[in-house]
ZAMARGU-4260 file (C-alpha; in steps of 0.2 Angstrom, whole numbers, plus 5000, padded with zeros to 4 digits):
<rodrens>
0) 5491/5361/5552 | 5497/5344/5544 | 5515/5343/5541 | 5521/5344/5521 | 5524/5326/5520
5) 5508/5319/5528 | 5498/5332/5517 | 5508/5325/5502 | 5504/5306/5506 | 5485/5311/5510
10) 5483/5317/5492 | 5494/5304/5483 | 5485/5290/5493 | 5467/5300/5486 | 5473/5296/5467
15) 5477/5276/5472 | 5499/5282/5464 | 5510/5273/5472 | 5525/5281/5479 | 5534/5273/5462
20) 5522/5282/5449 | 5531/5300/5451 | 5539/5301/5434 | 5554/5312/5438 | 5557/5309/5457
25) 5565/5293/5466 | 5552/5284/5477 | 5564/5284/5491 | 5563/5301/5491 | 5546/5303/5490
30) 5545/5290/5505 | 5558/5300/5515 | 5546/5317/5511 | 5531/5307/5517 | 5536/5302/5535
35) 5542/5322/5537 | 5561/5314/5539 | 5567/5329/5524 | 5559/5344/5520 | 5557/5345/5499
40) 5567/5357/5490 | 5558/5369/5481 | 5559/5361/5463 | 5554/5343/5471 | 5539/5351/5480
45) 5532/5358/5466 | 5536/5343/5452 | 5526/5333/5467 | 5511/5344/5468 | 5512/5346/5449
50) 5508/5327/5448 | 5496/5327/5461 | 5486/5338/5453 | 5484/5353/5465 | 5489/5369/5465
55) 5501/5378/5477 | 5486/5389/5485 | 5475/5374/5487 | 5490/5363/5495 | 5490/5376/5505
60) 5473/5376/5510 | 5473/5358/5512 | 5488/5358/5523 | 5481/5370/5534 | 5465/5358/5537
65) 5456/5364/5523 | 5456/5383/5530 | 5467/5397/5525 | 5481/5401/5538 | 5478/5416/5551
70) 5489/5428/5541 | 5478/5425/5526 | 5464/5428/5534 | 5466/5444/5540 | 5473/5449/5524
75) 5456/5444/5517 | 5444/5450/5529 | 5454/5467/5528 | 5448/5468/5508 | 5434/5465/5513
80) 5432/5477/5525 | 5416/5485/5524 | 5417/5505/5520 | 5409/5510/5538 | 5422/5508/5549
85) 5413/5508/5563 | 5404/5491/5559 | 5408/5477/5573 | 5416/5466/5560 | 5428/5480/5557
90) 5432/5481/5577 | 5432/5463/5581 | 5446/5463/5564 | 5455/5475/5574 | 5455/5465/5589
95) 5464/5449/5578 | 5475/5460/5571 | 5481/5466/5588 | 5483/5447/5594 | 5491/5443/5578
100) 5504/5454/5581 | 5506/5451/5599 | 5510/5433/5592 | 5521/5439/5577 | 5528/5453/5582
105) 5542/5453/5565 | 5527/5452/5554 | 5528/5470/5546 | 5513/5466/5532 | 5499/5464/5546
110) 5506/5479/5554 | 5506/5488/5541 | 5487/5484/5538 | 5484/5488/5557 | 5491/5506/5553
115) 5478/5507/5539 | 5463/5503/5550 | 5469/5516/5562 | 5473/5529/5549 | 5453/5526/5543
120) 5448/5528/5560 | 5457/5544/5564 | 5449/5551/5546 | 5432/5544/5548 | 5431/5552/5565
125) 5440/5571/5559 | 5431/5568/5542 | 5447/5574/5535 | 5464/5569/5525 | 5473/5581/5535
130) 5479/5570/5548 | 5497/5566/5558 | 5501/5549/5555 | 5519/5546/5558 | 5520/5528/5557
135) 5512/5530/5540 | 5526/5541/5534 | 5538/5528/5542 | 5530/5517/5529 | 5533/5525/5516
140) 5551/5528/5518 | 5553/5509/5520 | 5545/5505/5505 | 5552/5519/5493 | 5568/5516/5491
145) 5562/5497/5484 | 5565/5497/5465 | 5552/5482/5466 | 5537/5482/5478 | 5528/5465/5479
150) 5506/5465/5479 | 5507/5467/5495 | 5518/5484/5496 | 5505/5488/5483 | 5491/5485/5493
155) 5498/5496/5508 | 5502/5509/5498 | 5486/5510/5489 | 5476/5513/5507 | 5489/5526/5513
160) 5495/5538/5500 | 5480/5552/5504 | 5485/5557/5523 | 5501/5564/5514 | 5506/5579/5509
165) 5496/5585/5490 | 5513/5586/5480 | 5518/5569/5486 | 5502/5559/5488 | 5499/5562/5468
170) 5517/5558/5465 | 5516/5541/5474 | 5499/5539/5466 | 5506/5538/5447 | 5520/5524/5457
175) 5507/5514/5464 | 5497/5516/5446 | 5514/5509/5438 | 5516/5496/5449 | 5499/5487/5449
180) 5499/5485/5429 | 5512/5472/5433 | 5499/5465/5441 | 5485/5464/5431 | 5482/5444/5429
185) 5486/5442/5446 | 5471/5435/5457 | 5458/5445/5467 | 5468/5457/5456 | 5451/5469/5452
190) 5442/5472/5471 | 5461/5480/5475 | 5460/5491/5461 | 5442/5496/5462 | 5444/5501/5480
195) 5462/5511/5476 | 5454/5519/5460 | 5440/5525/5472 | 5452/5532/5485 | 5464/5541/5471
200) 5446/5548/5466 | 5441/5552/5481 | 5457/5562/5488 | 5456/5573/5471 | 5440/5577/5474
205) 5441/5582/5493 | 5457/5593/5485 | 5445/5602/5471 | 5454/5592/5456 | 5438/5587/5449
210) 5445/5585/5431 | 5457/5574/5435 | 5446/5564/5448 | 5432/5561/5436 | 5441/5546/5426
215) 5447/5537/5441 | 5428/5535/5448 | 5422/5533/5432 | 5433/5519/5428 | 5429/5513/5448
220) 5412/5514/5441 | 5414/5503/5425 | 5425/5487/5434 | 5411/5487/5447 | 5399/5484/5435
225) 5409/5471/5425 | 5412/5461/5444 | 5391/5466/5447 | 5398/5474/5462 | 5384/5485/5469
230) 5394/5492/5486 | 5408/5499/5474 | 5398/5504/5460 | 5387/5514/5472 | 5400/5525/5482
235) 5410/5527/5463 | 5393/5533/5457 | 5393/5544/5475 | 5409/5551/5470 | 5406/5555/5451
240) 5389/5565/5461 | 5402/5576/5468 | 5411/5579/5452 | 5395/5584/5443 | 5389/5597/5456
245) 5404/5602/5457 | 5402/5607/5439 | 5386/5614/5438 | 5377/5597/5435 | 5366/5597/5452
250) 5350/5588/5446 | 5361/5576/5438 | 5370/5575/5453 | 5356/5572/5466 | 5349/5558/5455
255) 5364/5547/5456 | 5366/5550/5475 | 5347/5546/5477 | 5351/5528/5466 | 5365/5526/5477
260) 5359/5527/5495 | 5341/5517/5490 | 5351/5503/5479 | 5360/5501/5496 | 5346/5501/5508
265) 5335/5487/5497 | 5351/5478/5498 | 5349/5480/5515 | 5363/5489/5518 | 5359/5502/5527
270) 5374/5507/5536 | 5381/5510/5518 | 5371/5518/5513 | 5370/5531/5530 | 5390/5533/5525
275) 5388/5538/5507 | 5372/5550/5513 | 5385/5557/5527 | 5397/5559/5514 | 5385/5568/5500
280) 5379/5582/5515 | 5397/5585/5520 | 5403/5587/5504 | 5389/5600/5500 | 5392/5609/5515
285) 5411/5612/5511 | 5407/5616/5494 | 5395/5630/5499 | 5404/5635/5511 | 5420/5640/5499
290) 5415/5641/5482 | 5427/5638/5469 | 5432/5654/5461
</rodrens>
């Protein structure tokens, strides 16, 4: 990683500026910035980026030697974490993860996101909500009692509220629902809501609330195929299957699954589409084995 000043004189010297052309900022404190002898203040730093043409997330990205910093990374890689859980890029993310920590042990986001892959672990394996997550809870209880939670609180949330309690999982779903429509122009935005949408869906159906799960996959359904997502447009299509066997619709039902699994597998994505096929048997399995009344 290059320090501030340097990455600031690399990118003035790219435009031919002299250390005089800032229009609002003394050039001996632009020089002072250059040769890392002061750190900017935050007004300064940004009225100099502002001038040199570049963004705060590309400066960034520059400063880190044109690469995104580790944190951001994992961050990245853990939205785009393919559904099996079981895929190797999934075990060697939770290998960085664990290093990561090891290094930064006060960094209570990337923990947060450890607890999340081990809570989908423990569900995947017990093919259940019902499971004891302690440290989940402990999350929870931290972030509650924040009258504001920031996109990453957000984004934690989103992938834990289902392994609580029913009363409480929907009532931190309508929190979670309220505080992402603060964020709604904010970048990378829709893949976060897509994925949470799926798993609000997901929990009501596995608890029998078909009515009210139908317009949370449907709507899954509809940003996936504004983003031409096929993943997430095939498990939201997966889920409304469930919903319409549930209610009686079971040819309807078996041809969205069918659509699902083989646009997966000529995607070649085979392991996807195992999981949705996986799903779809369980599902029907449970289902006939307690009707609903």
């Amino acid at each position: 990683m290059k320090p501030i000043g340097s990455t600031l004189a690399y990118l003035r010297k790219n435009l031919n500026m002299s250390q005089r052309a800032f229009k609002n900022i003394k050039q001996s404190t632009i020089g002072n910035i250059e040769v890392n002898n002061t750190v900017p203040r935050v007004n300064t730093f940004l009225e100099i980026i502002s001038e040199l043409h570049v963004s705060l997330d590309e400066f960034m990205f520059i400063l880190n030697d044109y690469a995104y910093d580790e944190r951001t990374t994992l961050f990245k890689d853990v939205r785009a974490m393919r559904h099996s859980l079981y895929a190797k890029e999934n075990v060697a993310l939770k290998h960085r993860m664990e290093k990561y920590i090891e290094n930064n042990p006060r960094d209570m986001f990337i923990q947060d996101l450890k607890i999340i892959l081990d809570s989908y672990i423990e569900i995947s394996e017990s093919d259940t909500y019902e499971i004891d997550s302690p440290k989940s809870f402990a999350i929870y209880d931290r972030i509650e009692e924040q009258k504001i939670w920031t996109y990453e609180q957000i984004y934690v949330m989103s992938k834990l509220f289902y392994i609580f309690p029913e009363k409480r999982a929907l009532e931190i779903v309508q929190r979670i629902d309220k505080e992402f429509e603060k964020y709604n122009m904010y970048e990378n935005i829709q893949g976060t809501r897509i994925a949470f949408l799926l798993n609000a869906g997901g929990y009501r159906i596995s608890k029998r609330l078909y009515a009210t799960a139908l317009p949370l996959v449907e709507k899954a359904r509809d940003l996936s195929y504004e983003a031409d997502n096929l993943v997430t447009m095939s498990f939201a299509n997966a889920e409304i299957a469930k919903v319409k066997h549930a209610n009686g619709e079971v040819a309807e039902a078996q041809v969205l699954i069918d659509n699902a699994i083989a646009i997966l597998s000529l995607s070649k994505k085979q392991q996807l589409a195992d999981d949705i096929n996986h799903s779809w048997r369980n599902f029907i399995t449970k289902l006939e084995a307690t009707p609903v009344n």
